[in-house]
LUMDREN-583903 format. One record per residue (C-alpha): x, y, z. Coordinates in steps of 0.2 Angstrom, whole numbers, plus 5000, padded with zeros to 4 digits. Layout:
{x: X | y: Y | z: Z}
...
END
This chain:
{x: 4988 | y: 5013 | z: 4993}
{x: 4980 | y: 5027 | z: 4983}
{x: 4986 | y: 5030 | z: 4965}
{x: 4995 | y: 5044 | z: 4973}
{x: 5004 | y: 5034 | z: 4982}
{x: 5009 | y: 5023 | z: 4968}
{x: 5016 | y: 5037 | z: 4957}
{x: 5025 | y: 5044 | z: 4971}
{x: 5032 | y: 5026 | z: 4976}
{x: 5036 | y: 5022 | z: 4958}
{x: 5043 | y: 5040 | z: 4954}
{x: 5057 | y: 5040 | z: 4967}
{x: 5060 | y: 5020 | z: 4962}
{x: 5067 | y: 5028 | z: 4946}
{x: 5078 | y: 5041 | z: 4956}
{x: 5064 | y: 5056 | z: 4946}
{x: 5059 | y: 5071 | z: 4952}
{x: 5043 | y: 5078 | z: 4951}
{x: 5046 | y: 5093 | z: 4939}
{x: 5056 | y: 5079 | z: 4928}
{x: 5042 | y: 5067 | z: 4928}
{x: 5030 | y: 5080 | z: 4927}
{x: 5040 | y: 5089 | z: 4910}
{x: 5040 | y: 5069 | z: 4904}
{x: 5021 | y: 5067 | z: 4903}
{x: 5019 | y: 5082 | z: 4895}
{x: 5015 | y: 5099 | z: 4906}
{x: 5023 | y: 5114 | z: 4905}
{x: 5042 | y: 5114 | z: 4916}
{x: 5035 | y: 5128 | z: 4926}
{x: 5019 | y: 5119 | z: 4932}
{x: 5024 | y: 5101 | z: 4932}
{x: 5034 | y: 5099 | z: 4951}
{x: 5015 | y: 5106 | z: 4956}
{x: 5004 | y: 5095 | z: 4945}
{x: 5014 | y: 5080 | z: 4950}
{x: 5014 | y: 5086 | z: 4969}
{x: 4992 | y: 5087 | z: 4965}
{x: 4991 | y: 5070 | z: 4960}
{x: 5003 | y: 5062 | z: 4974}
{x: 4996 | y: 5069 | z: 4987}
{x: 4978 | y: 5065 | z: 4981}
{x: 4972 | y: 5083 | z: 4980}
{x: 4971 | y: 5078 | z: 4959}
{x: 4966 | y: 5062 | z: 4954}
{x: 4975 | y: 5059 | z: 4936}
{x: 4964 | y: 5053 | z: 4920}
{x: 4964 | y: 5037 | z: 4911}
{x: 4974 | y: 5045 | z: 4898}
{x: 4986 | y: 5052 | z: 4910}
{x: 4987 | y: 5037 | z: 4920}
{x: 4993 | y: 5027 | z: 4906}
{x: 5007 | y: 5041 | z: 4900}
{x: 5012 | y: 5041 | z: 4919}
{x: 5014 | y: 5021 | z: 4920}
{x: 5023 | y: 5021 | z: 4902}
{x: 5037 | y: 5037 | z: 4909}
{x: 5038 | y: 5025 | z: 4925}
{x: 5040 | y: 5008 | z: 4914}
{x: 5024 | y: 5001 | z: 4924}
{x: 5006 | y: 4993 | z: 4919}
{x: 4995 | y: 5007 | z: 4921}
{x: 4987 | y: 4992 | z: 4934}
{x: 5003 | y: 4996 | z: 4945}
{x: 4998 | y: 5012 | z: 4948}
{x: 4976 | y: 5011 | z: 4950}
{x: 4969 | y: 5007 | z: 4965}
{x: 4966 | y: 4989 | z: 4969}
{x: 4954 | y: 4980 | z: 4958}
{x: 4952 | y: 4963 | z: 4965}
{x: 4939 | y: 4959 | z: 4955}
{x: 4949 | y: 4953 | z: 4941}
{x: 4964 | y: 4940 | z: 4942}
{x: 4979 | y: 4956 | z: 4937}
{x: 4972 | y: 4968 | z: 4947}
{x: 4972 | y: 4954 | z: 4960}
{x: 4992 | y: 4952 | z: 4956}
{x: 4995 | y: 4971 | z: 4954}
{x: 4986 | y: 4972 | z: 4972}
{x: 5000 | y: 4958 | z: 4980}
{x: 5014 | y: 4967 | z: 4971}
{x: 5007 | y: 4982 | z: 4981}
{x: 5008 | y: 4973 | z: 4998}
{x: 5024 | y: 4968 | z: 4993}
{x: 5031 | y: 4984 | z: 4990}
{x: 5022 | y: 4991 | z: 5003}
{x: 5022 | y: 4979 | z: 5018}
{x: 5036 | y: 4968 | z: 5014}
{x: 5022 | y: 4953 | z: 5007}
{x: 5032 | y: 4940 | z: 4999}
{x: 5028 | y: 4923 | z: 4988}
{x: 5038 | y: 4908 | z: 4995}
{x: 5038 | y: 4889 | z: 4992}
{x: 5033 | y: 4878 | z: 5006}
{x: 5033 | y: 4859 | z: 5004}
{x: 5030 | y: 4863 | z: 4983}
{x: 5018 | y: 4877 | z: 4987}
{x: 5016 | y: 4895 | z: 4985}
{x: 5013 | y: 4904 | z: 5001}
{x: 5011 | y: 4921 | z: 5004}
{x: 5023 | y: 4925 | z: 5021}
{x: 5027 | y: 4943 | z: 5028}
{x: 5044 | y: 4949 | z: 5035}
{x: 5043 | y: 4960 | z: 5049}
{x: 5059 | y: 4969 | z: 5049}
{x: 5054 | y: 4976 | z: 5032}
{x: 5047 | y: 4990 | z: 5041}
{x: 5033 | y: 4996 | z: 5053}
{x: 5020 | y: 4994 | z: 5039}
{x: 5025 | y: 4976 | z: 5036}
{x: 5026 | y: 4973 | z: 5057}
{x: 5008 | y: 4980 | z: 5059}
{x: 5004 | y: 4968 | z: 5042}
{x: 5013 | y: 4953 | z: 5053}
{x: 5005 | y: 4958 | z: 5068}
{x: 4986 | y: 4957 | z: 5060}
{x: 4988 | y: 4942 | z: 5049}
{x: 4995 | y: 4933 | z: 5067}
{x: 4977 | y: 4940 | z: 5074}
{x: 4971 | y: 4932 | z: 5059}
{x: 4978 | y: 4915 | z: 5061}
{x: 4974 | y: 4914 | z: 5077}
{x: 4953 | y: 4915 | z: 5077}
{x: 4956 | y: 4902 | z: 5061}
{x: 4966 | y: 4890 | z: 5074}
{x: 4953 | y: 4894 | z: 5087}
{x: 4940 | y: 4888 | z: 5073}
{x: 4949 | y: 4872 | z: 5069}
{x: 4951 | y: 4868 | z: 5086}
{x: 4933 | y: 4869 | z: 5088}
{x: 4933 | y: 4884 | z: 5101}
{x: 4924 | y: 4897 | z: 5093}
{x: 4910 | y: 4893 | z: 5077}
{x: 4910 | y: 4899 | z: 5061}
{x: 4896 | y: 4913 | z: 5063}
{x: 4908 | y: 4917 | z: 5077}
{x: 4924 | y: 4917 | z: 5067}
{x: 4914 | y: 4927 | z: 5054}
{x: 4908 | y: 4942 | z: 5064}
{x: 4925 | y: 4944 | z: 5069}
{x: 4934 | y: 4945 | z: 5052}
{x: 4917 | y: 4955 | z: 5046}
{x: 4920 | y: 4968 | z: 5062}
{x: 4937 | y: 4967 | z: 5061}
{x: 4945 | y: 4974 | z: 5071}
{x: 4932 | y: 4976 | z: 5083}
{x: 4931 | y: 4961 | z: 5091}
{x: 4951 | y: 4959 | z: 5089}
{x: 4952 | y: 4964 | z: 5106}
{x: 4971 | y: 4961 | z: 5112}
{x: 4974 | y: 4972 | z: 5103}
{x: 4974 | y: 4993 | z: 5104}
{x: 4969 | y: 5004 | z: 5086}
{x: 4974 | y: 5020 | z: 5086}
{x: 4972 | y: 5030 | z: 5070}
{x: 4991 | y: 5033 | z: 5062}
{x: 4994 | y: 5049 | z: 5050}
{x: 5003 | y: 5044 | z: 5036}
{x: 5022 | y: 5042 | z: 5035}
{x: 5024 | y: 5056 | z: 5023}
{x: 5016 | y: 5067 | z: 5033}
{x: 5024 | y: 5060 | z: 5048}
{x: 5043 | y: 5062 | z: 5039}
{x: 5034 | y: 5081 | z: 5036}
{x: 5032 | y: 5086 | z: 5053}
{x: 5049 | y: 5077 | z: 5060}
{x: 5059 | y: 5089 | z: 5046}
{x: 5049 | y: 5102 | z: 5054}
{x: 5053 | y: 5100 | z: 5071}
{x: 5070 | y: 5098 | z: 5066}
{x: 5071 | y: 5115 | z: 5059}
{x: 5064 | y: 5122 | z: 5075}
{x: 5080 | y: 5117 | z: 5087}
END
């Protein structure tokens, strides 16, 4: 999920409009509903500075809202509290445990998630069970999803977008 994304997720979690948060981090009331609307749908990308007064208006780590950084143990967190927001990724104790585990009614996003991580475990159990090697198991997760071949990929537009075009056609009838 982009950082514009992220704002817009967290923006309407706190029931805020674009000119209000806009006005909030400081630009002008009559530009701000558009500045906001730049950096949401990624046609702006928002400095560090502006980032950080963002996060602070939305009550978030400024890490809530970058784009994942796995390379370092919070940006790791902040990338699973996306996944969680986003495709309904939750942590769960089994046997004394934490495991990650994913609930597909949460949503399309977090059915396609289900679907792929099933895929996933799958080639692993196929691996285990000594049906397919590593090098083999490798290519597929490396070419993924190339090799996941029960499956069909089909490029989807994105749900604001998507929402977009269905209020459209609504308006047309």
């Amino acid at each position: 999920m982009a950082i514009g994304e992220r704002i817009q997720f967290f923006r309407k979690l706190r029931g805020m409009t674009q000119k209000y948060l806009g006005t909030q981090v400081g630009f002008p009331e009559k530009s701000a509903d558009v500045r906001l609307a730049q950096y949401e749908t990624g046609t702006r990308t928002p400095k560090a500075d502006m980032t950080a007064a963002l996060a602070n208006t939305l009550d978030v780590s400024p890490l809530a809202l970058s784009v994942p950084d796995i390379d370092s143990y919070l940006g790791l967190m902040h990338t699973l509290f996306t996944l969680e927001d986003r495709y309904g990724l939750a942590v769960k104790e089994i046997d004394g445990e934490p495991c990650l585990c994913v609930d597909p009614s949460k949503g399309r996003d977090a059915q396609e998630l289900w679907r792929s991580l099933c895929a996933w475990r799958e080639q692993v159990a196929k691996m285990e069970a000594g049906e397919i090697s590593k090098e083999e198991y490798d290519r597929w997760r490396y070419r993924y999803p190339e090799y996941d071949t029960p499956r069909i990929w089909a490029k989807v537009i994105p749900q604001g977008l998507s929402d977009m075009l269905i209020e459209e056609l609504k308006k047309d009838k």
